[in-house]
C-alpha positions in Angstrom: 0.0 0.0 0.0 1.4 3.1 -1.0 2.3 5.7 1.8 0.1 8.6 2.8 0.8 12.1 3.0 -0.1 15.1 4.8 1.0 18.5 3.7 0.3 21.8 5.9 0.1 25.1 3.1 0.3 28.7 4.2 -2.9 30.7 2.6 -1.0 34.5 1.1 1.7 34.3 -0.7 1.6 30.4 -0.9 -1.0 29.2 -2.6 -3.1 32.5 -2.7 -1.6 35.6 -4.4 -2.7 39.2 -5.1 -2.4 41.5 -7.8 -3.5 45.2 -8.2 -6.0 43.9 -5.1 -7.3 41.2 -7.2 -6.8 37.6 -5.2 -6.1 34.5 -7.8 -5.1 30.6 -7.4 -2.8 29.5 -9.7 -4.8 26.6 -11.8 -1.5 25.0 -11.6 -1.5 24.6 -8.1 -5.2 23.7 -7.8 -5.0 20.6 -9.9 -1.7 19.6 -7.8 -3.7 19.6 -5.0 -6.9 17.7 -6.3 -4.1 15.2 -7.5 -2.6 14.8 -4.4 -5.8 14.5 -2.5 -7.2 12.0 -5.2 -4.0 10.0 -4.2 -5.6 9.5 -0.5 -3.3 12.6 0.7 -4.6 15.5 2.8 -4.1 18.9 2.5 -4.3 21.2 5.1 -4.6 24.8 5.1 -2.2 26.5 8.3 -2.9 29.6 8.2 -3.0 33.3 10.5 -6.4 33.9 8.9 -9.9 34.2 10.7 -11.7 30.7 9.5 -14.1 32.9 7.9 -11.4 34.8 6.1 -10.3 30.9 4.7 -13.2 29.4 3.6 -14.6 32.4 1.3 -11.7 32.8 -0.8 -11.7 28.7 -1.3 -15.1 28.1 -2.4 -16.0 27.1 -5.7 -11.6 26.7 -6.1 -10.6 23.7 -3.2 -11.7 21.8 -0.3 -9.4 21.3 2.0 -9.4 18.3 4.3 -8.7 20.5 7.7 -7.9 24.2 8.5 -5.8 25.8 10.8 -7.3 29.3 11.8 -6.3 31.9 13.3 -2.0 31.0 13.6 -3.0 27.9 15.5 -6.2 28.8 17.9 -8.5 26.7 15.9 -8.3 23.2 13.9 -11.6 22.9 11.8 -12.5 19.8 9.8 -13.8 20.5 6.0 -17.5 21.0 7.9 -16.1 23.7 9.4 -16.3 21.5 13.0 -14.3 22.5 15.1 -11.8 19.6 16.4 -9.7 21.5 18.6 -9.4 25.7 19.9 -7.4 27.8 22.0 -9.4 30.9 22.4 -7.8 34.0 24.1 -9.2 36.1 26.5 -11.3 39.7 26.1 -9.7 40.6 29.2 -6.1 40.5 27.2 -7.2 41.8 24.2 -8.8 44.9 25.5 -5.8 45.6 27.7 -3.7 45.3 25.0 -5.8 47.6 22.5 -6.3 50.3 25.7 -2.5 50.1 26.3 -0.7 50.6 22.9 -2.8 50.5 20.0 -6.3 52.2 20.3 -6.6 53.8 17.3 -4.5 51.5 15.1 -7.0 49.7 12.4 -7.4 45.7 13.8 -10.0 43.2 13.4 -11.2 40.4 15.8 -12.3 37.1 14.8 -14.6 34.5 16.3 -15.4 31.5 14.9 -18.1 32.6 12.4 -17.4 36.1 12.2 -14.6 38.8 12.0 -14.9 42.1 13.5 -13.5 45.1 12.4 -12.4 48.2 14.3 -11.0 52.1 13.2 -11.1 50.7 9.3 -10.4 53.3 6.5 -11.4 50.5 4.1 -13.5 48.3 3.3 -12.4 44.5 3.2 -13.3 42.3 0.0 -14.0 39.3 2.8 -16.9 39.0 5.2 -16.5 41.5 7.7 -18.3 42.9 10.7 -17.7 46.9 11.5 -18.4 47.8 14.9 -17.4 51.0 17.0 -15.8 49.1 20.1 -14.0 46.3 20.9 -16.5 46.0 24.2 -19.9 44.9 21.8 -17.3 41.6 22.0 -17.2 41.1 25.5 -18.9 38.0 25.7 -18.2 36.4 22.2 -15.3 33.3 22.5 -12.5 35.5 20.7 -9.8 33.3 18.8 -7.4 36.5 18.0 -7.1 39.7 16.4 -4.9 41.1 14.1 -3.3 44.5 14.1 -2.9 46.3 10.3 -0.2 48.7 10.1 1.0 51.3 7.6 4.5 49.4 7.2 6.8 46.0 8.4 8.8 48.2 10.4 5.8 49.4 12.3 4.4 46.2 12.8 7.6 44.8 13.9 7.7 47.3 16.5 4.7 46.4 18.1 5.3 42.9 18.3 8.9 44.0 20.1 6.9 45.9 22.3 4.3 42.8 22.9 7.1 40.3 23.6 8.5 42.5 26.5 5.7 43.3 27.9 3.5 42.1 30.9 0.9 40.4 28.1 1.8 37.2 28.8 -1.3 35.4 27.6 -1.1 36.2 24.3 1.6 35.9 21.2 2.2 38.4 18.3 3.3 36.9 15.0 4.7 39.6 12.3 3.1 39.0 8.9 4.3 41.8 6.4 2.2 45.0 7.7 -0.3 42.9 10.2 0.3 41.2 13.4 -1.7 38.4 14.3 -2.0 37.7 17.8 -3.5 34.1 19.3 -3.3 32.6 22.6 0.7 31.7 23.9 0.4 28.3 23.9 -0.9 28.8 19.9 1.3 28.5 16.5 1.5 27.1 13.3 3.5 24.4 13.9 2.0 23.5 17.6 -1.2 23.1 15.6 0.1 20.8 13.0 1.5 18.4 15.9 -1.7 17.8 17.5 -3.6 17.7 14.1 -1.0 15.0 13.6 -1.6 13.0 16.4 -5.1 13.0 16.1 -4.7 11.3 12.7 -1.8 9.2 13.3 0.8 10.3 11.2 4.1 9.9 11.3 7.2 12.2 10.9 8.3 10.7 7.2 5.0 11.5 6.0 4.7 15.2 7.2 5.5 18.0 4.6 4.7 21.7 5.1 5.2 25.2 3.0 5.1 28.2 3.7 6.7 32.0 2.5 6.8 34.1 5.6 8.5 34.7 8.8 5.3 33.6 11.2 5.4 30.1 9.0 9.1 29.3 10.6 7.3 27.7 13.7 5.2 25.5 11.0 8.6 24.5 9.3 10.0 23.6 12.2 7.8 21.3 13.2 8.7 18.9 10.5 11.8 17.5 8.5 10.0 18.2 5.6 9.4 22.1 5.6 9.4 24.0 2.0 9.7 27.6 1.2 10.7 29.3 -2.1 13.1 30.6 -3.7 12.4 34.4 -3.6 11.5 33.7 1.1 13.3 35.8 3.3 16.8 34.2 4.5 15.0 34.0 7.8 12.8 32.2 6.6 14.6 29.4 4.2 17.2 29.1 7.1 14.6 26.4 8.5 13.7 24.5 5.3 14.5 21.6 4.1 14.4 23.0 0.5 13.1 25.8 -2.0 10.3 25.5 -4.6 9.0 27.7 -7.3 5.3 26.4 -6.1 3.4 24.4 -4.7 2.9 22.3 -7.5 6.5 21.9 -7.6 6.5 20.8 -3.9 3.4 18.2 -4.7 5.3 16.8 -7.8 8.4 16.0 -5.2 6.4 14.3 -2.5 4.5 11.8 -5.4 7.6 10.9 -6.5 9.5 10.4 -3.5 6.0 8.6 -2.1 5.4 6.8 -5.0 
């Protein structure tokens, strides 16, 4: 019986790309995947993203077999079902928000819904405005995400997060945002116990990823991909560079086969 596979795929920049604000899958990379899941593989989406802010952009294009939301606070089957969370607390969220960023655009996510705060914009994806972070009190919050005008800004903040007092939650810098989950929560913690709940085994664990907050998912397996054009930071923890994920897909079939 031929071996089984499970690959772990960063959303933007990975396997979902942007242009002149137009979002696009490459068809390339779509069929890969339908290939690979045809094969008895599973793909898995790991991303920083709300749940809702994964499942729009992927209908009608691919079903994925789980999702990782939110950098790690939830697992969700292809129902949407939640298998596992790790939700943070308002308390820490509105401490943080009263403390350093108040006016500084940021949306909060639950598990149906994302919540938007001090927008200038208006977002392509399902989105909730609402004038205070305290309509949210009682909701179970899985994160929020701060949008900034720069890196350098956001980079900043999540200095100023890591020594600070906020101790309950964890910043991770993606370009301009930061996403912020629960401590315990990344990437990579959520593909090990997504892992063990299916039974797989190191040797059949492959992950990819193009971004500084994917190094914990690469790190959590042997078999961590980035691409060529990554950060140094960032292909420092692979175990090699693609041009896609198609590429990547390609490699594991023939090294599975």
């Amino acid at each position: 019986m031929k071996q089984k596979n499970i690959l772990f795929t960063d959303m933007d920049g990975t396997i979902l790309f942007s242009d002149n604000g137009k979002t696009y899958f490459k068809e390339s990379d779509l069929d890969a995947i339908k290939e690979f899941q045809q094969r008895g593989n599973l793909i898995v989406i790991n991303s920083g993203r709300a749940l809702p802010w994964i499942v729009a952009p992927l209908e009608g294009y691919l079903l994925p077999d789980y999702m990782i939301a939110g950098t790690g606070s939830i697992i969700a089957d292809s129902h949407q079902q939640i298998l596992h969370e790790e939700p943070v607390s308002f308390t820490a969220i509105k401490k943080i928000i009263n403390e350093y960023a108040s006016d500084i655009p940021l949306t909060v996510h639950t598990k149906d819904n994302v919540f938007s705060c001090n927008q200038k914009k208006q977002y392509s994806l399902p989105t909730t405005p609402i004038s205070s972070i305290d309509l949210l009190k009682t909701e179970k919050l899985y994160g929020m995400s701060f949008h900034f005008k720069d890196n350098k800004s956001a980079k900043a903040f999540a200095d100023w997060l890591e020594k600070s007092d906020h101790q309950e939650v964890r910043a991770f810098v993606n370009i301009q945002d930061v996403d912020m989950a629960c401590r315990d929560c990344s990437k990579g913690n959520a593909m090990n116990i997504l892992c063990q709940k299916l039974g797989f085994m190191h040797e059949q664990i492959y992950a990819i990823g193009d971004a500084e907050n994917d190094i914990d998912m690469l790190r959590a397996t042997k078999h961590g991909y980035t691409f060529h054009h990554s950060p140094a930071t960032v292909k420092q923890y692979a175990e090699g560079c693609v041009k896609s994920v198609s590429e990547l897909i390609d490699k594991i079939l023939k090294r599975t086969n």
